[in-house]
ZADO-1210 file (C-alpha; in nm, 4 decimals, padded with zeros to 6 digits):
<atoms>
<atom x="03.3499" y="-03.5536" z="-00.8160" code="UNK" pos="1"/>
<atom x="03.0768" y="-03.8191" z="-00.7244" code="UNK" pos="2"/>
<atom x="03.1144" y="-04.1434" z="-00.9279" code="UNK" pos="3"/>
<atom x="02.7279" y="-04.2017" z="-01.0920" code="UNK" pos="4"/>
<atom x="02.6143" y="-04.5184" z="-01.0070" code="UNK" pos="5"/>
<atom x="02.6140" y="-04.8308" z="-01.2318" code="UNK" pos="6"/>
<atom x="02.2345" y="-04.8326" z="-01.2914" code="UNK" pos="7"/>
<atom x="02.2333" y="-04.4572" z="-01.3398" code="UNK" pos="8"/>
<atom x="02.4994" y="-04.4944" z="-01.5713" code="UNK" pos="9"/>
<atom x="02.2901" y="-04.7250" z="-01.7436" code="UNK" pos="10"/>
<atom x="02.0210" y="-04.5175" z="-01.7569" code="UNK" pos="11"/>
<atom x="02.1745" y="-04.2521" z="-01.8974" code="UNK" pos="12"/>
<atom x="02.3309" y="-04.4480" z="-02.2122" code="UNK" pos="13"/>
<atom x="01.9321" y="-04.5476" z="-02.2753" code="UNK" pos="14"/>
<atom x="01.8720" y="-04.1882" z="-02.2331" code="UNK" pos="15"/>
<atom x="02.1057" y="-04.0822" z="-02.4833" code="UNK" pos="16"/>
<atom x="01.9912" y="-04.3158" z="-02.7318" code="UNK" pos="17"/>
<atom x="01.6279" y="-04.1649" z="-02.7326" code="UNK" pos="18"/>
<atom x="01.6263" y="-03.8969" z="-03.0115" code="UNK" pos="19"/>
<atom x="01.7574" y="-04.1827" z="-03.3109" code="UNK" pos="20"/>
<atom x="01.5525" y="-04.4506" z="-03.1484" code="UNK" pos="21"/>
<atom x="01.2197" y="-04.1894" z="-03.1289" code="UNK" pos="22"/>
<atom x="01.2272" y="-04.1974" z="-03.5129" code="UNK" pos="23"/>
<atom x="01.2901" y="-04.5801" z="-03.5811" code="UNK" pos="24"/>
<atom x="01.0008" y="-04.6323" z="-03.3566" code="UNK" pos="25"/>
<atom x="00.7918" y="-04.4687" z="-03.4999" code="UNK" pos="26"/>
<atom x="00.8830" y="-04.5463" z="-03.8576" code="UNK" pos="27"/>
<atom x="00.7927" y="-04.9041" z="-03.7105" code="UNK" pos="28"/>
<atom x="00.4969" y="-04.8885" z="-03.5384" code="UNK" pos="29"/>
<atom x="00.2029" y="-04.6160" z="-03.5174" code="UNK" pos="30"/>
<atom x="00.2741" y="-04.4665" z="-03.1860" code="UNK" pos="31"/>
<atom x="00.0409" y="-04.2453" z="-02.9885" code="UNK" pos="32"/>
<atom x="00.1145" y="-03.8803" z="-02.9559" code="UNK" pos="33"/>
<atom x="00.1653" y="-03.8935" z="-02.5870" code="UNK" pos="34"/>
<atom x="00.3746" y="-04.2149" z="-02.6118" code="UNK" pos="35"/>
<atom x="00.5660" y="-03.9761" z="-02.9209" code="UNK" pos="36"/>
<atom x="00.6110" y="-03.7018" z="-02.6462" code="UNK" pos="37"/>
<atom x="00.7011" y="-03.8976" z="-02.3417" code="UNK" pos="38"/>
<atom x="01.0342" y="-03.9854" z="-02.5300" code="UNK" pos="39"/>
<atom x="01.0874" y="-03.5952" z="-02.6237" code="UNK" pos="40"/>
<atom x="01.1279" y="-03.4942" z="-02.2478" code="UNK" pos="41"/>
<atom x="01.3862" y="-03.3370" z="-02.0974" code="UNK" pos="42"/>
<atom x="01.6330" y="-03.6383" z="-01.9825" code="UNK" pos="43"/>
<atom x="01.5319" y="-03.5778" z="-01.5699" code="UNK" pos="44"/>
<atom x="01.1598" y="-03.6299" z="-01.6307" code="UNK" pos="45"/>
<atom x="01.2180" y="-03.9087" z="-01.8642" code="UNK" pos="46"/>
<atom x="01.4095" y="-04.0859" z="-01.5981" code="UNK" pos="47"/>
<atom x="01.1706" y="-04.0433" z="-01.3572" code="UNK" pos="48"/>
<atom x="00.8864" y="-04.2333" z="-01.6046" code="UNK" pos="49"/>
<atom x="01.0850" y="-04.4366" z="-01.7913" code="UNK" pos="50"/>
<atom x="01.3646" y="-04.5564" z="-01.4909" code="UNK" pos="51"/>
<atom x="01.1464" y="-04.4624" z="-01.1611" code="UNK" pos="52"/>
<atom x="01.3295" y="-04.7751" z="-00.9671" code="UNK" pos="53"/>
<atom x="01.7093" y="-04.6264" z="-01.1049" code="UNK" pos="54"/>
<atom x="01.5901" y="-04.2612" z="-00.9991" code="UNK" pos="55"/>
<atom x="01.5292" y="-04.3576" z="-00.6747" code="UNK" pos="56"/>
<atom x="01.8438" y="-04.5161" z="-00.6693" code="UNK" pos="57"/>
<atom x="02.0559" y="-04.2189" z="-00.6902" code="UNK" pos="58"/>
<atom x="01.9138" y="-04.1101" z="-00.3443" code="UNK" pos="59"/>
<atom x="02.0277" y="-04.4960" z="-00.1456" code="UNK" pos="60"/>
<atom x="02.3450" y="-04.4965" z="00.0168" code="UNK" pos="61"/>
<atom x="02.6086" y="-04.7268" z="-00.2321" code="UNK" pos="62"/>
<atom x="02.5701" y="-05.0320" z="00.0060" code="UNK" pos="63"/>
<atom x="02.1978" y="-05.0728" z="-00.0200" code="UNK" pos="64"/>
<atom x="02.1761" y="-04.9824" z="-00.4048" code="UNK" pos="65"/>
<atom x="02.2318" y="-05.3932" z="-00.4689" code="UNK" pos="66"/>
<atom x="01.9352" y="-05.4830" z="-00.2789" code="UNK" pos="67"/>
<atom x="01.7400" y="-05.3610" z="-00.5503" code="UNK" pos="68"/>
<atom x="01.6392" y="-05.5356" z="-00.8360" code="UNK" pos="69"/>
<atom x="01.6366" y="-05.2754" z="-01.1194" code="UNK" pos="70"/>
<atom x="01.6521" y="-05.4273" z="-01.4896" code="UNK" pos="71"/>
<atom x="01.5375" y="-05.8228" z="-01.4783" code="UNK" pos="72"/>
<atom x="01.2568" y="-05.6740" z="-01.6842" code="UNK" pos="73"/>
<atom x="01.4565" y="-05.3764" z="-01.8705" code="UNK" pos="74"/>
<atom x="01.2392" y="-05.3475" z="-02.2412" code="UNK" pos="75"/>
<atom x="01.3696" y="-05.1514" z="-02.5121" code="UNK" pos="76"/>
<atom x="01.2458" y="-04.8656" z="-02.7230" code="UNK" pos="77"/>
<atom x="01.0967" y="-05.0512" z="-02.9845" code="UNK" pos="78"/>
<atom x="00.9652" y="-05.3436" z="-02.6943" code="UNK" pos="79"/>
<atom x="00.7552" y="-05.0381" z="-02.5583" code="UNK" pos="80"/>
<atom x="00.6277" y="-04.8991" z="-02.8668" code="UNK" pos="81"/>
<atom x="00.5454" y="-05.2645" z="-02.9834" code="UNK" pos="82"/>
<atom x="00.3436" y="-05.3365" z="-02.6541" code="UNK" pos="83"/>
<atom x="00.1651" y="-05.0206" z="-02.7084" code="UNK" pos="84"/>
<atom x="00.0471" y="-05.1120" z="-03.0255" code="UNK" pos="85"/>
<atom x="-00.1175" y="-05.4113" z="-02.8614" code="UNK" pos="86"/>
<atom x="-00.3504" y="-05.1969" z="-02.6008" code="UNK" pos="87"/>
<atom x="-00.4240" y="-04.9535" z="-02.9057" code="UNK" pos="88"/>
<atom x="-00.8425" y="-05.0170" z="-03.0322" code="UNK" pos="89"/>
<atom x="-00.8540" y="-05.0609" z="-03.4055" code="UNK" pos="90"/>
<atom x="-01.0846" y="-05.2767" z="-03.6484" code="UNK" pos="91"/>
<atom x="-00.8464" y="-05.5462" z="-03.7068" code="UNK" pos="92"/>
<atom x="-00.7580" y="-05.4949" z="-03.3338" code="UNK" pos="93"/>
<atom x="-01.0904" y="-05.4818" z="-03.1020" code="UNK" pos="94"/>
<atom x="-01.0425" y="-05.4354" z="-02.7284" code="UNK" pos="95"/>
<atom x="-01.3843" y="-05.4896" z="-02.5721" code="UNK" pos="96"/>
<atom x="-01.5521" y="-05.5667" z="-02.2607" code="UNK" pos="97"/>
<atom x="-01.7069" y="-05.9027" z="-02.1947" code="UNK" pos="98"/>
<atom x="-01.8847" y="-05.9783" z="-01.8994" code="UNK" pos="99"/>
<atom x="-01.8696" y="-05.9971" z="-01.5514" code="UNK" pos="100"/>
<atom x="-01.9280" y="-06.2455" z="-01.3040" code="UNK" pos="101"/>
<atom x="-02.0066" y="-06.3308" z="-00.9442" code="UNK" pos="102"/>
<atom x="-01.8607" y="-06.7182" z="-00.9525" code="UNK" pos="103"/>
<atom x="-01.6203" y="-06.9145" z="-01.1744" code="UNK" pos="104"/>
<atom x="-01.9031" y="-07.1100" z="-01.3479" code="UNK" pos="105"/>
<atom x="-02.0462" y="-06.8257" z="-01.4504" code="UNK" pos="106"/>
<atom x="-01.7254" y="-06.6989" z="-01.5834" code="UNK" pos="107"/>
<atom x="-01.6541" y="-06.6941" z="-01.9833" code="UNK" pos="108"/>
<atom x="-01.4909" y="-06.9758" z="-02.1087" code="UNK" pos="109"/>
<atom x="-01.1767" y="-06.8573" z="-02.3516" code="UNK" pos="110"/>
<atom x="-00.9445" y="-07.0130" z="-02.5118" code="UNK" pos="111"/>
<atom x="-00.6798" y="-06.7313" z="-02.4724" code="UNK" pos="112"/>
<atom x="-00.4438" y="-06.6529" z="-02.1595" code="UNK" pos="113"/>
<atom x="-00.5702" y="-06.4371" z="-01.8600" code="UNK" pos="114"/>
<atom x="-00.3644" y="-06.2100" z="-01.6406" code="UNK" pos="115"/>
<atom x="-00.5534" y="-06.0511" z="-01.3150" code="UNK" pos="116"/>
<atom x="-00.5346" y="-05.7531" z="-01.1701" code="UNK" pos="117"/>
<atom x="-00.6005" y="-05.7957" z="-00.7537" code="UNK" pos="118"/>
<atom x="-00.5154" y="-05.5403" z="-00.4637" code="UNK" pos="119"/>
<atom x="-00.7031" y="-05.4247" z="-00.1270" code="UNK" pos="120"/>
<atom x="-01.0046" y="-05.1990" z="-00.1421" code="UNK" pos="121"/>
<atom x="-00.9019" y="-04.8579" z="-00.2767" code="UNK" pos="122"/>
<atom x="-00.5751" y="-04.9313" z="-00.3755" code="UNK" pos="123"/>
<atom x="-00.5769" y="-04.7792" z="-00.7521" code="UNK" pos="124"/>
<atom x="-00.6952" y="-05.0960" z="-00.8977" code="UNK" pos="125"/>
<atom x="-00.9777" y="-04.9899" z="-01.1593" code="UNK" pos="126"/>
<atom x="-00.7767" y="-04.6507" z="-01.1855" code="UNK" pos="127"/>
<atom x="-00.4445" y="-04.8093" z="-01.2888" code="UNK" pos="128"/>
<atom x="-00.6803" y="-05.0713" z="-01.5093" code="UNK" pos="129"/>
<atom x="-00.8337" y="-04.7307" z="-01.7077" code="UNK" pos="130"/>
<atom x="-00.4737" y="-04.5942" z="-01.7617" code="UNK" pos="131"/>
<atom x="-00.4225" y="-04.9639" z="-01.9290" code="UNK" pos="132"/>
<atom x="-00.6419" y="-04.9199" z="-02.1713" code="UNK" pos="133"/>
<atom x="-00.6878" y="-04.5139" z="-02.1998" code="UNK" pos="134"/>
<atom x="-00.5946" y="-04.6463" z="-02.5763" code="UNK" pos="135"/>
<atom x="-00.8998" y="-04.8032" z="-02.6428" code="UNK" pos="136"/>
<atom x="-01.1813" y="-04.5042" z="-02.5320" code="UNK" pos="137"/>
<atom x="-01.4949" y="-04.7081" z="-02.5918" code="UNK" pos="138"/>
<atom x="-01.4054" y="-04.9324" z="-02.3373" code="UNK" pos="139"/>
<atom x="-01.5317" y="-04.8316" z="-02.0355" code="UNK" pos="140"/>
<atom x="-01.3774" y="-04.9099" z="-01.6444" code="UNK" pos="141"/>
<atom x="-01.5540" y="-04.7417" z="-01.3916" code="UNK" pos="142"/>
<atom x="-01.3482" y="-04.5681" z="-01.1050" code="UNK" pos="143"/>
<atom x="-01.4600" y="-04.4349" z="-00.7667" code="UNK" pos="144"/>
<atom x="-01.3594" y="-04.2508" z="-00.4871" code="UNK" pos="145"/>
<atom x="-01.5531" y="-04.5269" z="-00.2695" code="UNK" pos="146"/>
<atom x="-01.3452" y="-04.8399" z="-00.1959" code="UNK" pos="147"/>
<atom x="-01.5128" y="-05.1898" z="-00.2512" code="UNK" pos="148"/>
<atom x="-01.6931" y="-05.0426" z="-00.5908" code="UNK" pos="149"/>
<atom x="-01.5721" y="-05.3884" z="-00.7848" code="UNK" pos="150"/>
<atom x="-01.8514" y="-05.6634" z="-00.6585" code="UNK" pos="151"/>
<atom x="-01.7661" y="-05.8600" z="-00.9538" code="UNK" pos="152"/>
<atom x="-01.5235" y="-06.0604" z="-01.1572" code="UNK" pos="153"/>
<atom x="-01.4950" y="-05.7731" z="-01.4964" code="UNK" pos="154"/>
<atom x="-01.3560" y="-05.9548" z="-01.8157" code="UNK" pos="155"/>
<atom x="-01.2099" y="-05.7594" z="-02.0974" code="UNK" pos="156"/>
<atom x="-01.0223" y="-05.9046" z="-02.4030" code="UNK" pos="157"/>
<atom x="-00.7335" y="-05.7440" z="-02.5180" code="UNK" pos="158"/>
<atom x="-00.6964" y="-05.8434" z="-02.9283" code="UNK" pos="159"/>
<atom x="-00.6401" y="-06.1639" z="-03.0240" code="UNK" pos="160"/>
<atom x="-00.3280" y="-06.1930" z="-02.7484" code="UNK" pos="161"/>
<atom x="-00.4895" y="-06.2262" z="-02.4080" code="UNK" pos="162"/>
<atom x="-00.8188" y="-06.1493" z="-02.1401" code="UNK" pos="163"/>
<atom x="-00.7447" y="-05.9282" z="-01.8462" code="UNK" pos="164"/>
<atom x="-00.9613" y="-05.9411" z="-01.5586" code="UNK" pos="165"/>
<atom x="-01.0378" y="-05.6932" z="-01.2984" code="UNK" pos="166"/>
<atom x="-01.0918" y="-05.8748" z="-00.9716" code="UNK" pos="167"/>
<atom x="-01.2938" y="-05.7075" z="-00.6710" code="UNK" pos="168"/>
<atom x="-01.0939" y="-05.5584" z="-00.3648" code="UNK" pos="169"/>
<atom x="-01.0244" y="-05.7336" z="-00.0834" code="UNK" pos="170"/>
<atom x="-01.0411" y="-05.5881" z="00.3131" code="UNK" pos="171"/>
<atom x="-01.3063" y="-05.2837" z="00.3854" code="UNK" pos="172"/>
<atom x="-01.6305" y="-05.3274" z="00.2006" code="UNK" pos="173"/>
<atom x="-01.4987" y="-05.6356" z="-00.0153" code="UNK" pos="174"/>
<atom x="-01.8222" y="-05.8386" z="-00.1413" code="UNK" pos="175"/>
<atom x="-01.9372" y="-06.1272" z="00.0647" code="UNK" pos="176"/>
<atom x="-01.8106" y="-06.3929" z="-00.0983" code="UNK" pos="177"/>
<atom x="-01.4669" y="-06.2721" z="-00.1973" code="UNK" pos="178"/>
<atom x="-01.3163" y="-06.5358" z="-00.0501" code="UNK" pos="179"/>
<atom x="-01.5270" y="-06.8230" z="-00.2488" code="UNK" pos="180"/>
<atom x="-01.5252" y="-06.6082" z="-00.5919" code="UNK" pos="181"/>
<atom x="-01.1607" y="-06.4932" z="-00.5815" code="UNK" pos="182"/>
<atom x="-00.9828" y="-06.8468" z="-00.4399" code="UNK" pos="183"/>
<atom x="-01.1606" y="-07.0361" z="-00.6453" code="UNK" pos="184"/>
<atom x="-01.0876" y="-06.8350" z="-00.9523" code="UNK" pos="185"/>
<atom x="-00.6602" y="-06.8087" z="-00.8840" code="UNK" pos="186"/>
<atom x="-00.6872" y="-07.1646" z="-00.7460" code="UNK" pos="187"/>
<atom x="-00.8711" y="-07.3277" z="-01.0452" code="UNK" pos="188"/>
<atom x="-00.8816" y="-07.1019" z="-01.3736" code="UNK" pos="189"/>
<atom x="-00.6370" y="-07.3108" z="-01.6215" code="UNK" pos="190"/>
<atom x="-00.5765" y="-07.0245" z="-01.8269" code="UNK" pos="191"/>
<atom x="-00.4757" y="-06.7563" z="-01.5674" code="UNK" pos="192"/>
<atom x="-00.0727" y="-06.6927" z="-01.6446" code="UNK" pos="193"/>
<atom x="-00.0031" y="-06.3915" z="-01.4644" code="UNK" pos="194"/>
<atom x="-00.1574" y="-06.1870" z="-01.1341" code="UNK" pos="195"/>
<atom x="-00.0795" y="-05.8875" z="-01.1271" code="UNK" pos="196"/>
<atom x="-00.0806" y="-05.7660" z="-00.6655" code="UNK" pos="197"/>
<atom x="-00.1455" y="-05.4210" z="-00.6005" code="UNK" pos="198"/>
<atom x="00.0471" y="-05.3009" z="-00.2928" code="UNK" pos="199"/>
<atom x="-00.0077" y="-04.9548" z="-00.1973" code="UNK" pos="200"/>
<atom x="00.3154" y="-04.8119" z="-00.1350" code="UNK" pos="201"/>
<atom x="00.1973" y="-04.5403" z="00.1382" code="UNK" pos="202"/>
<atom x="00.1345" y="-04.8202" z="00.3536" code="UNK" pos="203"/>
<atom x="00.3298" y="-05.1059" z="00.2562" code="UNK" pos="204"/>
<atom x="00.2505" y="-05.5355" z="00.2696" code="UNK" pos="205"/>
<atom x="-00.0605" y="-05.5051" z="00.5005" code="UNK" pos="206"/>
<atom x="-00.2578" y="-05.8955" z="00.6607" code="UNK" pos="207"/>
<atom x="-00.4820" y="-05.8350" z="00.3834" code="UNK" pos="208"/>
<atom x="-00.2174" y="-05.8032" z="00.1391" code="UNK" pos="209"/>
<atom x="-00.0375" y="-06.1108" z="00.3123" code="UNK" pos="210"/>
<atom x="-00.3645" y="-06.3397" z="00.2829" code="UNK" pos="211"/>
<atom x="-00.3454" y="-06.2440" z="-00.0874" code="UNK" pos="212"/>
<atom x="00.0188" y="-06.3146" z="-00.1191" code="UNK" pos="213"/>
<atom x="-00.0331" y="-06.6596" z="00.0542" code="UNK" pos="214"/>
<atom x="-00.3065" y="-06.7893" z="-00.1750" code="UNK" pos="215"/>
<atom x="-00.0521" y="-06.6918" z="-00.4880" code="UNK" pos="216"/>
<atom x="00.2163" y="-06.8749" z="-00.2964" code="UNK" pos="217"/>
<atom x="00.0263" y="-07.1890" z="-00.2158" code="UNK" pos="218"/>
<atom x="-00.1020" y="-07.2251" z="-00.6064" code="UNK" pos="219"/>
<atom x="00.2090" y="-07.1463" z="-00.7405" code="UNK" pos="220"/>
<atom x="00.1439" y="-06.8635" z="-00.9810" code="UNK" pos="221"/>
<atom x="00.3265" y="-06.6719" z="-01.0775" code="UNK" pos="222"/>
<atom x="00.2519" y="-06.2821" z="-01.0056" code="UNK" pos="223"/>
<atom x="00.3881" y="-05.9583" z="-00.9885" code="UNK" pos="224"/>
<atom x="00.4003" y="-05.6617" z="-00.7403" code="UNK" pos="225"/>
<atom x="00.2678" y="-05.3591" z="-00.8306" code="UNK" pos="226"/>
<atom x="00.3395" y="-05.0672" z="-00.5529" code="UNK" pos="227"/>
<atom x="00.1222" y="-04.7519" z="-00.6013" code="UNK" pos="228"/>
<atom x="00.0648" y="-04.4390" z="-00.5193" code="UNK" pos="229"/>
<atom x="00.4079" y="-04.3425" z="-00.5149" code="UNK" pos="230"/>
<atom x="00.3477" y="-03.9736" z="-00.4933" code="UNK" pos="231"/>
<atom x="00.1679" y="-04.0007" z="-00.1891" code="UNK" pos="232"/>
<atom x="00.4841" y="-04.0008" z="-00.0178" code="UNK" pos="233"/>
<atom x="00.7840" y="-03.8469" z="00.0506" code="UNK" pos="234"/>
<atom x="01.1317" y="-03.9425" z="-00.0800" code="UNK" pos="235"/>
<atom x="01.2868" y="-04.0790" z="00.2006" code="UNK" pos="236"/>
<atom x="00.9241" y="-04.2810" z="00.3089" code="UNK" pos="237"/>
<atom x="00.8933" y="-04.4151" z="-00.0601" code="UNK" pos="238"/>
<atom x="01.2627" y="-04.5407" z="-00.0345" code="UNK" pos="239"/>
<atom x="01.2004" y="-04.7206" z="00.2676" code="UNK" pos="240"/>
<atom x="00.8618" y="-04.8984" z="00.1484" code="UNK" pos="241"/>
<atom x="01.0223" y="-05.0093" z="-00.1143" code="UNK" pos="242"/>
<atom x="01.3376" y="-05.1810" z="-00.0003" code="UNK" pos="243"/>
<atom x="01.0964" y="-05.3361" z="00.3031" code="UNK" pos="244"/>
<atom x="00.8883" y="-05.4928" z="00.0306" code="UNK" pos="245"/>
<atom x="01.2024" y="-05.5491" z="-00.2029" code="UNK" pos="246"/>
<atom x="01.3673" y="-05.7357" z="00.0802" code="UNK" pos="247"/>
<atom x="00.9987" y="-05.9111" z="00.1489" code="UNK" pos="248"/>
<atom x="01.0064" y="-06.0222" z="-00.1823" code="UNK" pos="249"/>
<atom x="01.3186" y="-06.1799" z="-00.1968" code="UNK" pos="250"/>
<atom x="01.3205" y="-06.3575" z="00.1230" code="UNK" pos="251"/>
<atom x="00.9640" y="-06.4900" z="00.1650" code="UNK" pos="252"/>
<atom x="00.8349" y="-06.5815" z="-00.1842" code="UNK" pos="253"/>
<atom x="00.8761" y="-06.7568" z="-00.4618" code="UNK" pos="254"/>
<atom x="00.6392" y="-06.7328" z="-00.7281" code="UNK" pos="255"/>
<atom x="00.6630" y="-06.3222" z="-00.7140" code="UNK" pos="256"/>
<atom x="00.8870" y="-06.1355" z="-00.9995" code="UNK" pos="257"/>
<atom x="01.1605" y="-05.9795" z="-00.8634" code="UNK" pos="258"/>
<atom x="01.1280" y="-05.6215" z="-01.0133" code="UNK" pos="259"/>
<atom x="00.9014" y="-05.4440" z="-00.8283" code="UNK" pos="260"/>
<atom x="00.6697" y="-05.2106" z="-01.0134" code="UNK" pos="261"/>
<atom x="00.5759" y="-04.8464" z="-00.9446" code="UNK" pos="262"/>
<atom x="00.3424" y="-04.6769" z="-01.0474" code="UNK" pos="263"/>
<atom x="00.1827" y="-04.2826" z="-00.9629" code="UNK" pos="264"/>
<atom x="-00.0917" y="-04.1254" z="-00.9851" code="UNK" pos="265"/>
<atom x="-00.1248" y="-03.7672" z="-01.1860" code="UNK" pos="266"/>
<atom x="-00.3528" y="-03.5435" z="-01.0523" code="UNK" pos="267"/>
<atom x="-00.4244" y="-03.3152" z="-01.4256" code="UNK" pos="268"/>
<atom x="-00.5395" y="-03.5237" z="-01.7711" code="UNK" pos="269"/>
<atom x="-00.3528" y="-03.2444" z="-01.9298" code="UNK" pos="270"/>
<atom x="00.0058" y="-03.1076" z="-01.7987" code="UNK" pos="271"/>
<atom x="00.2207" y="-02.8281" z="-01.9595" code="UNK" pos="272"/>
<atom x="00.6155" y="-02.9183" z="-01.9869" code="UNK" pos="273"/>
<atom x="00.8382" y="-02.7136" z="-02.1103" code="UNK" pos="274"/>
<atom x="01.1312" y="-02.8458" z="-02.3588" code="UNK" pos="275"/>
<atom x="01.3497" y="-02.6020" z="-02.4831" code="UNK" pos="276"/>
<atom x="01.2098" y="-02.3040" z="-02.6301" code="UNK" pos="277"/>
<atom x="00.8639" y="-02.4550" z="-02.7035" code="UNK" pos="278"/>
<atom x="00.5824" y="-02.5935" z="-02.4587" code="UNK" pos="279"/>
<atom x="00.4765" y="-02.9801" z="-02.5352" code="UNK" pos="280"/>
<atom x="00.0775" y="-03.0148" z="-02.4593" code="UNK" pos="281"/>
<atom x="00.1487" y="-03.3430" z="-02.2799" code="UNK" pos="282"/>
<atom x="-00.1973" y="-03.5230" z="-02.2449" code="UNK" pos="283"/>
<atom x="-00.1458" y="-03.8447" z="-01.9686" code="UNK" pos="284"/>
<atom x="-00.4344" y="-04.0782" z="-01.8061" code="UNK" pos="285"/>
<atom x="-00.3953" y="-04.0334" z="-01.4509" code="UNK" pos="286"/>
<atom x="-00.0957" y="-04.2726" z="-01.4167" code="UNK" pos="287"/>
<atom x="00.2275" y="-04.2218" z="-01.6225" code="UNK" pos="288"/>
<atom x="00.1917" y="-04.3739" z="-01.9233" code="UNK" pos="289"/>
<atom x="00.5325" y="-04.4988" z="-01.9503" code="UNK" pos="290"/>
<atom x="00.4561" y="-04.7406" z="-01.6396" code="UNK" pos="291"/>
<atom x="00.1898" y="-04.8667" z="-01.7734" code="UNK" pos="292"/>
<atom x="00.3634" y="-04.9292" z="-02.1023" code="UNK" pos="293"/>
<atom x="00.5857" y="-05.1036" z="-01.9032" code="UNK" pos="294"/>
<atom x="00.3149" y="-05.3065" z="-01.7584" code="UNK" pos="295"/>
<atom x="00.1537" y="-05.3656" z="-02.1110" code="UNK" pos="296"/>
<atom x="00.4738" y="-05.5341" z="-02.2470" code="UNK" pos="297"/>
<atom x="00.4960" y="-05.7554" z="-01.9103" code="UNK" pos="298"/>
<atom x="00.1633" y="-05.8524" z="-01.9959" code="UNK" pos="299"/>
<atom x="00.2781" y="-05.9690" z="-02.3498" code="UNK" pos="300"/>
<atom x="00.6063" y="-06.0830" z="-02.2838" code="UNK" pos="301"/>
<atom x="00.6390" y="-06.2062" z="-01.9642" code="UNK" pos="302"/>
<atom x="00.6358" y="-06.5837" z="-02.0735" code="UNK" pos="303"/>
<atom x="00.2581" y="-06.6759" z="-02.0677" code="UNK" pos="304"/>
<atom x="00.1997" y="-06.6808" z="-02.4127" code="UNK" pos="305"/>
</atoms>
């Protein structure tokens, strides 16, 4: 009989703890009905959204499974439905848009901390940035199918905790002076604590993405990688991606996290799933919303407070 692996392992005692942890959370904090349902799956499919790094593990051959780094950020039940309470739009809790801008000067001056959201034309940027805050309805990001459709700096404040800023795409059709807004703004906003580097996994690191990783390096900020579009690919081309950029990561910076970050893209707003003898209405943005949980608690917790 095959030995599980350690992280798998691991998974799996999380797993088990879901149904008792489901109702504390929720006796804690006023969780959504699709956060409320994601934790009801069947155990596979809540692998895949909760653990996507650990359920590609089980597919690497045992002497390439350390090369991943799987649970430096590894939040708990409670962490999740606690960062989700954060993103959710309420009176006492208002989760607005602010303004845009073309240059730093003409960017809002706030007292509270900014993460950014950055990543190559077409990438799943303003997509991934919607999922963020499909919470909040009356805030509106706008998404095409066109890349370069950010031309501007897009500030939005999340609560009293923090801004997050949607920054135009770089490479094809990026606005004229993305170099001058976007270098200035990571090399001289005081507030910025976190960038958040969208890497589309189909691909992989590309110059464009490089430039970008540079100007993080050389500033010294501190940033994450997020890969998407993981379901563009198939299982054996996703696996490679992301132990290239794993292995990128971990040799040539020093400012980046070193989880990695997946996220994928759902083609319905509304999926059926079975579970047992019933059928759960499972309503999802068009990323999983566990990821972007995930994300929402990085935001929060992830020492820029």
């Amino acid at each position: 009989m095959k030995m599980a692996a350690p992280g798998l392992r691991h998974g799996m005692r999380r797993l088990l703890e879901v149904s008792a942890a489901l109702g504390r959370v929720c006796r804690a904090y006023s969780t959504s009905q699709a956060f409320a349902e994601v934790l009801r799956l069947p155990r596979r499919q809540l692998t895949k959204l909760v653990y996507p790094l650990q359920d590609l593990e089980q597919h690497l051959a045992p002497d390439a499974r350390s090369d991943l780094c799987l649970r430096v950020f590894d939040p708990s039940l409670e962490d999740l439905a606690r960062a989700e309470s954060f993103f959710t739009a309420s009176p006492r809790n208002r989760i607005e848009y602010l303004s845009s801008a073309v240059r730093l000067d003409h960017a809002p001056d706030l007292p509270r901390p900014e993460v950014c959201f950055i990543g190559r034309s077409n990438v799943g940027k303003s997509s991934l940035i919607k999922a963020l805050f499909s919470l909040a309805p009356e805030v509106e990001v706008r998404v095409s199918q066109k890349p370069g459709h950010t031309k501007k700096m897009n500030f939005f404040k999340v609560g009293k905790y923090f801004t997050l800023v949607d920054m135009p795409g770089y490479g094809y059709r990026a606005p004229e002076d993305f170099v001058d807004m976007v270098e200035t703004y990571l090399k001289e906003r005081r507030n910025l604590k976190r960038t958040f580097l969208l890497v589309d996994s189909v691909v992989g690191i590309t110059k464009t993405d490089n430039i970008a990783i540079e100007m993080c390096e050389e500033f010294a900020l501190p940033y994450v990688m997020v890969l998407t579009k993981t379901d563009k690919s198939s299982k054996g081309h996703l696996l490679k991606q992301v132990l290239q950029i794993q292995k990128f990561v971990n040799m040539q910076t020093q400012g980046c996290f070193p989880q990695l970050f997946p996220v994928s893209r759902i083609c319905a707003t509304c999926k059926q799933i079975t579970f047992g003898d019933s059928v759960i209405l499972h309503r999802l943005p068009k990323i999983h919303i566990m990821l972007c949980i995930n994300l929402h608690l990085f935001c929060f917790f992830g020492n820029f407070m």
